[in-house]
N, C-alpha and C positions, 0 to 999 in steps of 0.2 A: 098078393104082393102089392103094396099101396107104393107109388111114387109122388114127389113131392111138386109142386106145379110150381113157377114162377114168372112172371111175365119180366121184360126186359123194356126202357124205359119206351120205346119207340111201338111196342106192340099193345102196350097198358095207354098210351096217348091214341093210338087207333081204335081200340075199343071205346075209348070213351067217348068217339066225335058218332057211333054208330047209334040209329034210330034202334025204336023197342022191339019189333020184331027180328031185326039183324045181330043187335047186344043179345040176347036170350035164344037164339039157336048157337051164336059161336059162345057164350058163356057154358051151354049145355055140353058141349063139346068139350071146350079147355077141361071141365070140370070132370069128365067120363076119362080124360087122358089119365089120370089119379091111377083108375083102377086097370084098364084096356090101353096100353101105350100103343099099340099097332092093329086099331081098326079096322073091318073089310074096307077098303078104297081106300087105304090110306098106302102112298109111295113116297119109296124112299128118290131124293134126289140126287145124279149123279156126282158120283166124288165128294162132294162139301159134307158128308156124310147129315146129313137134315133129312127133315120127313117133312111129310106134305098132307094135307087136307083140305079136300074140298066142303065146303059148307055154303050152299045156296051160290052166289056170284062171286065170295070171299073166297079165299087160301089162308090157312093157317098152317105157318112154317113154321118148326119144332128141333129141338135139338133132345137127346136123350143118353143121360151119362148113367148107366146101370151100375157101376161102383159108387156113384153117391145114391143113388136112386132118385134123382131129379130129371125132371121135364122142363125146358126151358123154353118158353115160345118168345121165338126171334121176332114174330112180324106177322100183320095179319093183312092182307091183302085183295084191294077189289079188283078181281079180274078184270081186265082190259086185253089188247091188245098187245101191249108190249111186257105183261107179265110174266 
């Protein structure tokens, strides 16, 4: 069952400021979301009903509407402290 991937404008401007080995592990990802929407390690977060992924120091935060069959990545995120 293939889903539809989309980035939203805020998460498509975070990938793009990302050097080559960081764009190409979270590209690998976003692109595997297609086939696999709920990876081993991937958590869902309370209430806001979004899902979560770690990838090296990043978060990639996701939404997932199974009656359209879309993937939505809200935001990709350098882990810091106040993340």
């Amino acid at each position: 069952m293939s889903y539809e991937v989309e980035l939203r404008r805020a998460a498509q401007k975070e990938l793009d400021v990302l050097s080559g080995q960081d764009y190409k592990a979270i590209a690998k990802i976003i692109s595997s979301l297609e086939q696999d929407l709920r990876p081993p390690k991937v958590k869902k977060l309370a209430q806001s009903g979004l899902w979560r992924i770690r990838v090296r120091q990043f978060r990639i935060v996701y939404a997932i509407d199974d009656e359209a069959k879309l993937v939505t990545i809200v935001r990709i995120i350098r882990r810091r402290e106040d993340t």
